[in-house]
C-alpha beads as a LAMMPS data file, in Angstrom:
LAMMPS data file: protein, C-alpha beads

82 atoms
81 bonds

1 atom types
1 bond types

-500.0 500.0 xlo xhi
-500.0 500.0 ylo yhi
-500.0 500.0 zlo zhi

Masses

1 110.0

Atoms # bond

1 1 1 0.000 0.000 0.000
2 1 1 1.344 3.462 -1.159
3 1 1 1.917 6.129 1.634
4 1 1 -0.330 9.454 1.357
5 1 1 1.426 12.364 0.615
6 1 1 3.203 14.322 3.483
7 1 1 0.406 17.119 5.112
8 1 1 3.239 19.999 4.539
9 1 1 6.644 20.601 2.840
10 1 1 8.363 20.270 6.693
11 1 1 7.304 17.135 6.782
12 1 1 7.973 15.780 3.592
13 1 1 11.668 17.104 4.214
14 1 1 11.877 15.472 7.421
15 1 1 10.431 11.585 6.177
16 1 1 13.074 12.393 3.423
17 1 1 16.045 13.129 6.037
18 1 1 15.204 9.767 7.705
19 1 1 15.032 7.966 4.504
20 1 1 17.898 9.224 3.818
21 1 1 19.608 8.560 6.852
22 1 1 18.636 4.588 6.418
23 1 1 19.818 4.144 3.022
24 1 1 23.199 5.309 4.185
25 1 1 22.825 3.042 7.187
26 1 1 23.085 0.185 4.500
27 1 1 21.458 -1.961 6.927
28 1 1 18.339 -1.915 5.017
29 1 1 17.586 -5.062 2.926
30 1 1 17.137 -5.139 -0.760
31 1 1 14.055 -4.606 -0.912
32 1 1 13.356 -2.061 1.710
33 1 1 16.131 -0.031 -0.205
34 1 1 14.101 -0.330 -2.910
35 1 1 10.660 0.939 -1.169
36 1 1 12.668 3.442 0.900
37 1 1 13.857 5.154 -3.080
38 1 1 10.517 4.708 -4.453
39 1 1 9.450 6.429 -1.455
40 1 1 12.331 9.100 -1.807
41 1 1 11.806 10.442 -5.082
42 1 1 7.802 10.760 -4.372
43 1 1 9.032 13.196 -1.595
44 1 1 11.410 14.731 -3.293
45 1 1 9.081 15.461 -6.688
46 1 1 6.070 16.828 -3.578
47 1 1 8.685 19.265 -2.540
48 1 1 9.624 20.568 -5.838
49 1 1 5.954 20.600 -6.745
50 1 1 5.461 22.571 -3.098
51 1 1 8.979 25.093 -3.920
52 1 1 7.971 24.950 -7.499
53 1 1 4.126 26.449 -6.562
54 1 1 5.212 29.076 -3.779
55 1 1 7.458 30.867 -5.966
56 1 1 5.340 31.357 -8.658
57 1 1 2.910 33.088 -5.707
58 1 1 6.613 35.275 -4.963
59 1 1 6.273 36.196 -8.175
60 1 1 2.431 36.822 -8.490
61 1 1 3.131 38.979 -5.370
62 1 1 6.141 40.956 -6.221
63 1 1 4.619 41.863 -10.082
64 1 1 7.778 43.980 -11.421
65 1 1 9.271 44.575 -8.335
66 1 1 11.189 41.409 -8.465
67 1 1 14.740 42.042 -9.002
68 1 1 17.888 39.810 -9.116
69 1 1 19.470 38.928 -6.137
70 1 1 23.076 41.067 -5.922
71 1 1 25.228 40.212 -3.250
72 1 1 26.356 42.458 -0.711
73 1 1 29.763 43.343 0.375
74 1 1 31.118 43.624 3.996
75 1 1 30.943 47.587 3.740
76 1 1 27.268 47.617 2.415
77 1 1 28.248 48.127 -1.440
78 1 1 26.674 46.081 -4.190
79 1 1 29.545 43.205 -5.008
80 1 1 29.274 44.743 -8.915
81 1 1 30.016 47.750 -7.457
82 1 1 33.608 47.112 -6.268

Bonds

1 1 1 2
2 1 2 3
3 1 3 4
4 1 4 5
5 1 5 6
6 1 6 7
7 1 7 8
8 1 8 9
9 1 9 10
10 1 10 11
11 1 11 12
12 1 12 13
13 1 13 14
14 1 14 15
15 1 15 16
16 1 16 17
17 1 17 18
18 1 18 19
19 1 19 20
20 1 20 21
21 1 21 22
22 1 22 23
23 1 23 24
24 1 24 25
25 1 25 26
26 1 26 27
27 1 27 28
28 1 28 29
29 1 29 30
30 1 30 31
31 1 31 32
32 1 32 33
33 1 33 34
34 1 34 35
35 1 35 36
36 1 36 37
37 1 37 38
38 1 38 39
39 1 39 40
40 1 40 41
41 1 41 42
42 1 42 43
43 1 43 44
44 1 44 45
45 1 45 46
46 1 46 47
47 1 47 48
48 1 48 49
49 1 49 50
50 1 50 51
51 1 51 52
52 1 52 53
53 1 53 54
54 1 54 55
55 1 55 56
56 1 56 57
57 1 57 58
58 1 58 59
59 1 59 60
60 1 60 61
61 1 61 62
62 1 62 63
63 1 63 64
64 1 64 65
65 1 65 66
66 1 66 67
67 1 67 68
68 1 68 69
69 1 69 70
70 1 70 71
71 1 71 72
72 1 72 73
73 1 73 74
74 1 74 75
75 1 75 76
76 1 76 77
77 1 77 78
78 1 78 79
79 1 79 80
80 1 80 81
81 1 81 82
């Protein structure tokens, strides 16, 4: 039986860290490996889907105010700027 999908991004990260975490265990048999990826790359395509949908709502928000991200120096100025 297929698990449901995680209730919120958190939690979809943190089922991922454990998988994670018992795949590099390598205590898992074959088959549980197996599962455990299957299982993986569901959460990992539900948080792209999750990134994938809030920054389109970023961008929906911030119209044409959205700029690219510059890098600051130490003293304040623009890294471009040096």
């Amino acid at each position: 039986m297929a698990k449901s999908a995680p209730k919120t991004f958190e939690a979809a990260l943190e089922e991922l860290e454990k998988l994670v975490d018992s795949l590099e265990s390598g205590e898992l048999p074959l088959a549980d490996s197996l599962a455990a990826y299957k299982r993986g790359a569901e959460l990992l395509k539900y948080a792209q889907a999750e990134l994938a949908q809030v920054e389109q709502q970023v961008k929906v928000l911030e119209g044409d105010v959205l700029k690219p991200f510059v890098l600051s120096g130490a003293n304040g100025a623009n890294a471009t700027d040096e």
